[in-house]
C-alpha atoms as a printed R data frame, in Angstrom:
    type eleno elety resid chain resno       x       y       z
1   ATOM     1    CA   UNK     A     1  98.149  85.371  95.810
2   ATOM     2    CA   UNK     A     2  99.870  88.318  94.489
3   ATOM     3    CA   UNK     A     3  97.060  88.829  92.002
4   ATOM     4    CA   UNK     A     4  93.841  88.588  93.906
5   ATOM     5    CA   UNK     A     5  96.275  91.317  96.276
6   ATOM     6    CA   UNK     A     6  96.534  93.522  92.770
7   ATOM     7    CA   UNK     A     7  92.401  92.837  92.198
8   ATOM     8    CA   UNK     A     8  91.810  93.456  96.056
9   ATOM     9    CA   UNK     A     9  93.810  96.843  96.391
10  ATOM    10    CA   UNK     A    10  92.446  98.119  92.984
11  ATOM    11    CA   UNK     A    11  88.134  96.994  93.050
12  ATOM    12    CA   UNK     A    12  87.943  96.646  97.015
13  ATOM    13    CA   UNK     A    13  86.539  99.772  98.291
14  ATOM    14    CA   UNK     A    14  87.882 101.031 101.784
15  ATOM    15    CA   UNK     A    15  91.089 102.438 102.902
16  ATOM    16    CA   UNK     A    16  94.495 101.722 104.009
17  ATOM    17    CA   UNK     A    17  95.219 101.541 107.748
18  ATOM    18    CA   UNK     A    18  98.751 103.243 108.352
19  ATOM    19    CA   UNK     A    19  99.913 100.816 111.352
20  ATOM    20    CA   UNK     A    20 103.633 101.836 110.862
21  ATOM    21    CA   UNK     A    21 104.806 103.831 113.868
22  ATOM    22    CA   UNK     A    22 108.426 103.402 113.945
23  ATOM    23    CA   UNK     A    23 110.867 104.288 116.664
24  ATOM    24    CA   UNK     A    24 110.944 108.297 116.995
25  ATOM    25    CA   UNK     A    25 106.998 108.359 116.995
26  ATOM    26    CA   UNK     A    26 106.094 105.011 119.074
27  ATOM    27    CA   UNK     A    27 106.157 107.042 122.258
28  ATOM    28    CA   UNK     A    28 103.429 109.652 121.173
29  ATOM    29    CA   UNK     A    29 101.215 107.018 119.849
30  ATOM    30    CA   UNK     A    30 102.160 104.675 123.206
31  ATOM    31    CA   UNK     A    31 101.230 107.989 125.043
32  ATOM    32    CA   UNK     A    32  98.026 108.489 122.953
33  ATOM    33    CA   UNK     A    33  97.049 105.387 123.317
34  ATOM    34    CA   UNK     A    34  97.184 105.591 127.119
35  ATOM    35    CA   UNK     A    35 100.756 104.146 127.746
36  ATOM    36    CA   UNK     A    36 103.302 106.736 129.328
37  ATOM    37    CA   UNK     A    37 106.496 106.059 129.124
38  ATOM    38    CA   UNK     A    38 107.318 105.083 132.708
39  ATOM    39    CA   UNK     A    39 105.432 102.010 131.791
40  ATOM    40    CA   UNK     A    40 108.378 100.446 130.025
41  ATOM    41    CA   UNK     A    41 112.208 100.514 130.715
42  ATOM    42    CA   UNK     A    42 114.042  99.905 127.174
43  ATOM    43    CA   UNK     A    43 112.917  99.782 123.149
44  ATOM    44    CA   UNK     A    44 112.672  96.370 123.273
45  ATOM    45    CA   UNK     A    45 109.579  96.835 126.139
46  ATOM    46    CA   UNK     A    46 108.344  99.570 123.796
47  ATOM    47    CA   UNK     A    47 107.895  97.801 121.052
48  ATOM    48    CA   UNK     A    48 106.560  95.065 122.840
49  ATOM    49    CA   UNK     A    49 103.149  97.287 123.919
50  ATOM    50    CA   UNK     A    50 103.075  98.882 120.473
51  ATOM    51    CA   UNK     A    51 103.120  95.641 119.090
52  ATOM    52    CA   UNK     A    52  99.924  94.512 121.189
53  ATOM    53    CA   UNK     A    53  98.367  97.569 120.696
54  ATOM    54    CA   UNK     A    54  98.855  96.940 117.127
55  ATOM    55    CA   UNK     A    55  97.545  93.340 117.535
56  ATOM    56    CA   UNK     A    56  94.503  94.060 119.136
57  ATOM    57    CA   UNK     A    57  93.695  96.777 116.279
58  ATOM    58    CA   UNK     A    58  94.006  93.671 113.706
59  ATOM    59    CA   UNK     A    59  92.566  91.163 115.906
60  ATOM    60    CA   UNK     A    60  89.392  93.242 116.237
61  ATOM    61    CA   UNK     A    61  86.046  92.095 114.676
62  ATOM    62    CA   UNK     A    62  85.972  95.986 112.816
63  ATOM    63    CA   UNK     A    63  89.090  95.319 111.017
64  ATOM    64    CA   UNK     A    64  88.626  93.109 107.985
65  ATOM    65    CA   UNK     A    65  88.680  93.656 103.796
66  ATOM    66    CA   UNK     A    66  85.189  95.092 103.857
67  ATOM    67    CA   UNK     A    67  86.068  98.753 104.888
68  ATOM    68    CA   UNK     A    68  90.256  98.240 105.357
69  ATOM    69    CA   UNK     A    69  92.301  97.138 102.215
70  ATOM    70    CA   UNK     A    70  95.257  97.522 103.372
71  ATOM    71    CA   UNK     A    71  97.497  97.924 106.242
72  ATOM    72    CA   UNK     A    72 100.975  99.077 106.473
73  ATOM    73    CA   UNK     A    73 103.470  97.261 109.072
74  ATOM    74    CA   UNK     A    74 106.407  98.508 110.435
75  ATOM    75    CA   UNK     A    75 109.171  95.805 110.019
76  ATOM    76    CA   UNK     A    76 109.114  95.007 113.942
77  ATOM    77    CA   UNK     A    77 105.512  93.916 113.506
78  ATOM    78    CA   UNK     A    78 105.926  92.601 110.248
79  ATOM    79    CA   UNK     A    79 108.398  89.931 111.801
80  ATOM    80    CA   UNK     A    80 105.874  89.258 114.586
81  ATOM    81    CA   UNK     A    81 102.494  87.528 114.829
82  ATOM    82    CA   UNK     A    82  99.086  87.761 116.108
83  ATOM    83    CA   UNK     A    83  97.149  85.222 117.424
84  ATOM    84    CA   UNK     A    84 100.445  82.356 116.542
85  ATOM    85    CA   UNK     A    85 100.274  83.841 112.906
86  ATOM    86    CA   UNK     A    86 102.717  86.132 111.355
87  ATOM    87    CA   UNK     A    87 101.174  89.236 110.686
88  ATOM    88    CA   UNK     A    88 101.201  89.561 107.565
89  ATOM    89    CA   UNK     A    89  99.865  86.566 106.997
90  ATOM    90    CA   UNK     A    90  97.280  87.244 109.369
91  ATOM    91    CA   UNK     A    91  96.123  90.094 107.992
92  ATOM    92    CA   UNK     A    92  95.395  88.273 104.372
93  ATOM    93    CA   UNK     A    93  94.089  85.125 105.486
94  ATOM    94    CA   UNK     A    94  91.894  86.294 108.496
95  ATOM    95    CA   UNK     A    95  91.362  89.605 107.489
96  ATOM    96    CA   UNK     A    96  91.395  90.047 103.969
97  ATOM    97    CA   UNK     A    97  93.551  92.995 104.090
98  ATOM    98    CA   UNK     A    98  96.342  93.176 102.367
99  ATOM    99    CA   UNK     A    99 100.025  93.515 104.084
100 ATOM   100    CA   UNK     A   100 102.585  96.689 102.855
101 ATOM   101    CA   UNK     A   101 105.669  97.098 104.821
102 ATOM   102    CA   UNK     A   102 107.172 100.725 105.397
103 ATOM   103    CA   UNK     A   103 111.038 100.652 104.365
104 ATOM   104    CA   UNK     A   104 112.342 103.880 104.917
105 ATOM   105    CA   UNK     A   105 114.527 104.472 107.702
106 ATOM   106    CA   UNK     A   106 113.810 107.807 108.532
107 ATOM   107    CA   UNK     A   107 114.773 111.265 107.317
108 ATOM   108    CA   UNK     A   108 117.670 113.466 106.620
109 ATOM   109    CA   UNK     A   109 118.547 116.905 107.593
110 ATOM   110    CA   UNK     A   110 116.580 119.417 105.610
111 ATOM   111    CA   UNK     A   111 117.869 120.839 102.903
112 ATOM   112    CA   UNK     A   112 116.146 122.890  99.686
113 ATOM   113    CA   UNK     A   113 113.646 122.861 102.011
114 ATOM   114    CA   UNK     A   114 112.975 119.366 101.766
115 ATOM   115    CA   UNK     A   115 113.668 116.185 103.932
116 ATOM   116    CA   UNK     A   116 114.859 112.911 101.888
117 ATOM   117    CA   UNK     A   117 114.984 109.804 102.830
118 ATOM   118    CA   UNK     A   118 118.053 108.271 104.474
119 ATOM   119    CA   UNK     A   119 120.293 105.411 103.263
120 ATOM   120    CA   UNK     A   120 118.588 101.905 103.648
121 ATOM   121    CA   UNK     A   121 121.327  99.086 104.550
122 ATOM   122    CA   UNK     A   122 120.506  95.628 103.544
123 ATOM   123    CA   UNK     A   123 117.630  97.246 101.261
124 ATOM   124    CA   UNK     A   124 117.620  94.099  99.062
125 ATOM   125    CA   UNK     A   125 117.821  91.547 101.941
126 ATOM   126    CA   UNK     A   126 114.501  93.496 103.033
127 ATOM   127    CA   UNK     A   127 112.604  93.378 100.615
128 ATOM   128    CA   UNK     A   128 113.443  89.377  99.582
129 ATOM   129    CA   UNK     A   129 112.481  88.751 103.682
130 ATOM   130    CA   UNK     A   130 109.428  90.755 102.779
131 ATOM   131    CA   UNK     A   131 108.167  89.086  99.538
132 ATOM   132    CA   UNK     A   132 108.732  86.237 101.446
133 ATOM   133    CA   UNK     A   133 106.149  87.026 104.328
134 ATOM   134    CA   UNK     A   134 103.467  87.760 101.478
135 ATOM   135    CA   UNK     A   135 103.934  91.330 101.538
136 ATOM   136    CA   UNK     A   136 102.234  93.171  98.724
137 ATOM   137    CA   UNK     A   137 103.849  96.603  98.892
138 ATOM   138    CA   UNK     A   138 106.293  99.093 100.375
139 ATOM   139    CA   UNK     A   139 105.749 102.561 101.663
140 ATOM   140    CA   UNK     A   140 108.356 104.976 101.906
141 ATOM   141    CA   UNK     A   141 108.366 108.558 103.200
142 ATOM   142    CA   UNK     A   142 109.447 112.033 102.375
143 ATOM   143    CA   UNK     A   143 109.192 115.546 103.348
144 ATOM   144    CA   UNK     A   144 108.412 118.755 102.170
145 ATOM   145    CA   UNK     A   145 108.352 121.589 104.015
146 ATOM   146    CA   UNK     A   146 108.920 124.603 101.578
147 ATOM   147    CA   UNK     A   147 107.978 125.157  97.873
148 ATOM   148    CA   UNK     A   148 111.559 124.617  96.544
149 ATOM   149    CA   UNK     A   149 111.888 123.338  92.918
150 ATOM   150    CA   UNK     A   150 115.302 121.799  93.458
151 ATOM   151    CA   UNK     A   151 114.810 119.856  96.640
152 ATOM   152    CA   UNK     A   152 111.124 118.933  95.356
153 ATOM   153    CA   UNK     A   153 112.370 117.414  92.547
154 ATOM   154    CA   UNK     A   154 115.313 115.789  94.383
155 ATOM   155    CA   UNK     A   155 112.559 114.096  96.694
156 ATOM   156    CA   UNK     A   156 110.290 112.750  93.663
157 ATOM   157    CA   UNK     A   157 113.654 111.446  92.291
158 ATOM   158    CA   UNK     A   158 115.118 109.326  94.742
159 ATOM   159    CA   UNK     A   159 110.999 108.492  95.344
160 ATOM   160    CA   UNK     A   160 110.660 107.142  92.178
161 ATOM   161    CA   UNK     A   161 114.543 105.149  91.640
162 ATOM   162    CA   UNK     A   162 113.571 103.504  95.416
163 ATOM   163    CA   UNK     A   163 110.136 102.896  93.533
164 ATOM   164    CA   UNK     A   164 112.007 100.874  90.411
165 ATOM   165    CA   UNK     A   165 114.047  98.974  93.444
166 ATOM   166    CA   UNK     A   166 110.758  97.930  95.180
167 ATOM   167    CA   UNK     A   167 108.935  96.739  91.490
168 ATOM   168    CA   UNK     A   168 112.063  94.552  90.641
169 ATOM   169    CA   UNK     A   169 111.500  92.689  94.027
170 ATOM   170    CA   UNK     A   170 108.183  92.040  92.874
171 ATOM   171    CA   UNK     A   171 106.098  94.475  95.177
172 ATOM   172    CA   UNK     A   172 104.206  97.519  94.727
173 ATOM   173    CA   UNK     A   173 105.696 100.587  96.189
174 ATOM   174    CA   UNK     A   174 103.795 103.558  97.871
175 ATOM   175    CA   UNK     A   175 105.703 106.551  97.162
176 ATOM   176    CA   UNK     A   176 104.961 108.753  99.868
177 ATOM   177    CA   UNK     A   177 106.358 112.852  99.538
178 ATOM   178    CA   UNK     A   178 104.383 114.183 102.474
179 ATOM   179    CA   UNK     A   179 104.137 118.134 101.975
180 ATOM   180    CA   UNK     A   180 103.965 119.462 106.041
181 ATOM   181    CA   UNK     A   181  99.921 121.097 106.227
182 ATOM   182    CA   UNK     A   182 101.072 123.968 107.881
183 ATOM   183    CA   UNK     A   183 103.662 125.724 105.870
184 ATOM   184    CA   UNK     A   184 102.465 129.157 104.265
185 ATOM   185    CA   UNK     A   185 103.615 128.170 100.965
186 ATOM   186    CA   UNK     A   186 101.497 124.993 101.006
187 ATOM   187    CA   UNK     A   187  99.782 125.057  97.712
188 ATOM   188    CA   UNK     A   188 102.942 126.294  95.392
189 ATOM   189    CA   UNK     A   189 104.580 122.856  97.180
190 ATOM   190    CA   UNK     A   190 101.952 120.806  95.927
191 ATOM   191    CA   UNK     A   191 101.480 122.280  92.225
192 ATOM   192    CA   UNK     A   192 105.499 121.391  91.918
193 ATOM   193    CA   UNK     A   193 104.553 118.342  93.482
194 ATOM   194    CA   UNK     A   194 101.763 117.428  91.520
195 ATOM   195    CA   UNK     A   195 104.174 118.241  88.056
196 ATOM   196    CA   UNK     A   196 106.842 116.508  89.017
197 ATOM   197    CA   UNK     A   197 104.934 113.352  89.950
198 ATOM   198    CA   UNK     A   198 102.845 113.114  86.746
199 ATOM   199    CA   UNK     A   199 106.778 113.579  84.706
200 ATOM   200    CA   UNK     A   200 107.870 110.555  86.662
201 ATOM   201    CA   UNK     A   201 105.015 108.541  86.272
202 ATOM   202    CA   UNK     A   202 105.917 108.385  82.336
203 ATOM   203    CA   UNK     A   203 108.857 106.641  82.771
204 ATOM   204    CA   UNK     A   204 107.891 104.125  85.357
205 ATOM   205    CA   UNK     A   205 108.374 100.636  84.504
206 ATOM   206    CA   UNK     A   206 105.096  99.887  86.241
207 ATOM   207    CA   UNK     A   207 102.207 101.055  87.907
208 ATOM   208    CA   UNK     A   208 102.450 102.298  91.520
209 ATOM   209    CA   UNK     A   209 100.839 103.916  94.699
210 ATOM   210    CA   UNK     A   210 100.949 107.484  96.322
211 ATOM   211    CA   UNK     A   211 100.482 108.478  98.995
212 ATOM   212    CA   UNK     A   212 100.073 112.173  99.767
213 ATOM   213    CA   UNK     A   213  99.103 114.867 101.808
214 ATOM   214    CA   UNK     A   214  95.509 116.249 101.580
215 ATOM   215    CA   UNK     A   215  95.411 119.165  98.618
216 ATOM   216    CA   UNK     A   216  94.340 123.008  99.793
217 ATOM   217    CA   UNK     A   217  92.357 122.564  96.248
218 ATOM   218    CA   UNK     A   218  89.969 119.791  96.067
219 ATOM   219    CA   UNK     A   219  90.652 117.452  93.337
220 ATOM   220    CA   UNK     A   220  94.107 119.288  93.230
221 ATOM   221    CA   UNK     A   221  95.741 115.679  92.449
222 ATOM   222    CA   UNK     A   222  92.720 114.091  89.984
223 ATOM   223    CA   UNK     A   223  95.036 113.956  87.108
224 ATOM   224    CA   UNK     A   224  97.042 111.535  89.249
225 ATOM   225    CA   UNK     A   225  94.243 109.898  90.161
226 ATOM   226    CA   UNK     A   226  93.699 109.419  86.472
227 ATOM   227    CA   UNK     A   227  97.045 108.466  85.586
228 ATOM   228    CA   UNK     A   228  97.090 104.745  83.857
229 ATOM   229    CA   UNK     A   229 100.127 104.290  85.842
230 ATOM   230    CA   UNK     A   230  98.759 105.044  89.271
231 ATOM   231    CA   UNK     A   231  97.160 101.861  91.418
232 ATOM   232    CA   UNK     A   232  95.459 104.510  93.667
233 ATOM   233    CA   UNK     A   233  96.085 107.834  95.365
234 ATOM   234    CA   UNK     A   234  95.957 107.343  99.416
235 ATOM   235    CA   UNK     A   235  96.268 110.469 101.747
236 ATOM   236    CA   UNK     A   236  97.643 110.907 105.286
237 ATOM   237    CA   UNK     A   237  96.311 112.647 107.633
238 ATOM   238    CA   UNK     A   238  99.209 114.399 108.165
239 ATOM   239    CA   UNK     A   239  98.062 115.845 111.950
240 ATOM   240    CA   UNK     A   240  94.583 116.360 111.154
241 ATOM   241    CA   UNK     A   241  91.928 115.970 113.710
242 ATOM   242    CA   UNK     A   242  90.028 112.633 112.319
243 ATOM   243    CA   UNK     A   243  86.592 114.553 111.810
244 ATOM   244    CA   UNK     A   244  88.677 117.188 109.474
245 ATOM   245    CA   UNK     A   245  90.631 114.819 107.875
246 ATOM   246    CA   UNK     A   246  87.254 112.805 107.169
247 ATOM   247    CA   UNK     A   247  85.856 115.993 105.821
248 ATOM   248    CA   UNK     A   248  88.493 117.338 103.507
249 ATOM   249    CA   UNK     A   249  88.932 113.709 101.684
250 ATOM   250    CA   UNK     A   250  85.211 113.485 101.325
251 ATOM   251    CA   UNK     A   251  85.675 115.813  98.616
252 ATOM   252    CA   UNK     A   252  88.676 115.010  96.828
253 ATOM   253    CA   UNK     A   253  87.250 112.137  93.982
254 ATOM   254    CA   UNK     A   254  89.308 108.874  93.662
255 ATOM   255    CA   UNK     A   255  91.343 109.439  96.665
256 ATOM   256    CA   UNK     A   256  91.487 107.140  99.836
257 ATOM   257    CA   UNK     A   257  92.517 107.262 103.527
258 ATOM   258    CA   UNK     A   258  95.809 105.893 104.732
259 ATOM   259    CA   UNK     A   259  95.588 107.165 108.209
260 ATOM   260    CA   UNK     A   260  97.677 106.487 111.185
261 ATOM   261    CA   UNK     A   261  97.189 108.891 114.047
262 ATOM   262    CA   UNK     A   262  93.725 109.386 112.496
263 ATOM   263    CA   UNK     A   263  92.488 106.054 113.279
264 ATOM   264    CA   UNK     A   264  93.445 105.621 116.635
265 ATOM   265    CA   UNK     A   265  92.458 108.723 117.808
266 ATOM   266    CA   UNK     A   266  90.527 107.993 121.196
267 ATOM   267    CA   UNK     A   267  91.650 104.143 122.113
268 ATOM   268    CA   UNK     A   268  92.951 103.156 124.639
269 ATOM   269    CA   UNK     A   269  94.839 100.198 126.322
270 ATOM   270    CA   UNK     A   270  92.509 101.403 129.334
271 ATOM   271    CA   UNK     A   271  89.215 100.204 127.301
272 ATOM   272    CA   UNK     A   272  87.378  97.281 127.748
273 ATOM   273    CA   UNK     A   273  87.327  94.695 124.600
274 ATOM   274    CA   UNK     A   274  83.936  95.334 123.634
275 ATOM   275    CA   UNK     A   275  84.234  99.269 124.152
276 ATOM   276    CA   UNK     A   276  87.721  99.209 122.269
277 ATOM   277    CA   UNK     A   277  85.792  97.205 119.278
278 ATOM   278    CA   UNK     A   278  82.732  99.972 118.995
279 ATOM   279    CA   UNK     A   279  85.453 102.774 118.823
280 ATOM   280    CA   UNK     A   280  87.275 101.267 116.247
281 ATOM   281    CA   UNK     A   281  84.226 100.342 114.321
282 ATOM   282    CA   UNK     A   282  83.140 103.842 114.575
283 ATOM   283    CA   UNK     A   283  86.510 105.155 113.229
284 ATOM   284    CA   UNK     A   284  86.943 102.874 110.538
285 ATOM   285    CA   UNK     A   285  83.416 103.782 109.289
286 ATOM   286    CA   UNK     A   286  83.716 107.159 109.528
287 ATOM   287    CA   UNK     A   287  87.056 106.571 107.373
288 ATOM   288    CA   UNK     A   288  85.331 104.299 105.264
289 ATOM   289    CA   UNK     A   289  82.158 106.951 104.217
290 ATOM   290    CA   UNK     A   290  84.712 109.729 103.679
291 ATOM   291    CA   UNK     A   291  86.959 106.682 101.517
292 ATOM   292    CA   UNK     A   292  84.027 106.089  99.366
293 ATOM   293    CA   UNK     A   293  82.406 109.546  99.144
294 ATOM   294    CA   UNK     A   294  84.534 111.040  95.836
């Protein structure tokens, strides 16, 4: 399985669905989606409706291997199912999209600029349960928010050792250093960024993912594209309007979508089935033609 996974995620064309919400940012997208939060009473309510909101994005007749890859699960919904299946399974066997499951457990204070990732208890328990559940890959998140050498290279360090963690389970990780679109010093970020990731990549014990922000230059990130060691480049959308988002990746060769708030943009848990189904389509082709277009 893991193989026609590896042959899936690197011929397949299409993009990766970010379905990974986690507790701090379940309310907006609840809210987004239509949801307020008078609507439920405690977490475990909450992530009940994200949950089915999540279902009925997987469940719908738009969202299969043709134009979606992948999808990446919070653990909540990775340890649920759709439709009697677990979703992970679901995804693969119905869908023909393969499963990643985002690990990190949120950020720490910022410091050098920079936001790393928290301690992960019971990291190796996770990812055994995960390999387990047929999950291909991890994703794990970072964040920079200022063009500081030290605490850029502090983030693509602990990236890449929680990378070599994730490969010895078996999986592929998505190493994920987000650099914040709005900070003035934007493009300096991503040039340390973009040097520090290509010095790690040499000493990687095999290949992985990325997943990063979208570059002020287009094809800022090619020669990481073009790196033997990198699987494939994603980007978030990183609060992007869809339409821009779409836009700016359409020019940037080799690199696909892994949006989140990008993709759901407009549904609701007010919409009909069928009317829920055409919006989704739309979205994931418009994702899909911007995907494909470098």
């Amino acid at each position: 399985m893991a193989k026609t996974m590896m042959e899936h995620m690197m011929k397949g064309e299409g993009f990766i669905a970010a379905l990974d919400q986690s507790g701090g940012s379940t309310p907006k997208a609840l809210g987004l989606y239509g949801i307020t939060e008078d609507a439920y009473s405690n977490e475990t309510e909450m992530f009940d409706l994200i949950h089915e909101m999540r279902a009925r994005i997987i469940r719908s007749s738009a969202f299969t291997g043709e134009k979606v890859v992948g999808a990446i699960l919070f653990e909540q919904t990775m340890d649920r199912d759709v439709e009697g299946i677990p979703t992970a399974t679901y995804l693969w066997e119905k869908r023909g999209v393969v499963p990643f499951l985002k690990i990190d457990k949120g950020l720490e204070e910022e410091k050098d600029g920079c936001q790393m990732m928290k301690p992960i208890p019971g990291l190796e328990a996770l990812l055994e349960r995960a390999a387990e559940q047929g999950i291909f890959g991890t994703k794990e998140r970072s964040v920079i928010s200022a063009a500081d050498p030290m605490g850029i290279a502090s983030v693509v360090a602990q990236q890449f050792e929680l990378g070599e963690k994730v490969l010895a389970a078996g999986m592929v990780p998505i190493l994920e250093p987000e650099v914040t679109i709005s900070i003035s010093d934007k493009i300096d970020a991503e040039a340390m960024l973009r040097d520090a990731l290509l010095a790690g990549l040499e000493t990687v014990s095999a290949p992985v993912m990325l997943k990063l922000s979208l570059p002020t230059i287009d094809n800022f990130y090619l020669p990481l594209v073009e790196h033997p060691n990198v699987i494939k480049v994603v980007a978030l959308s990183g609060g992007h309007v869809r339409a821009e988002a779409n836009e700016i990746l359409a020019r940037n060769k080799g690199i696909i979508a892994s949006f989140s708030r990008a993709l759901s943009e407009g549904l609701t848990a007010q919409m009909s089935d069928d009317e829920f189904d055409a919006a989704l389509a739309e979205a994931i082709d418009s994702i899909y033609r911007a995907s494909i277009a470098g």
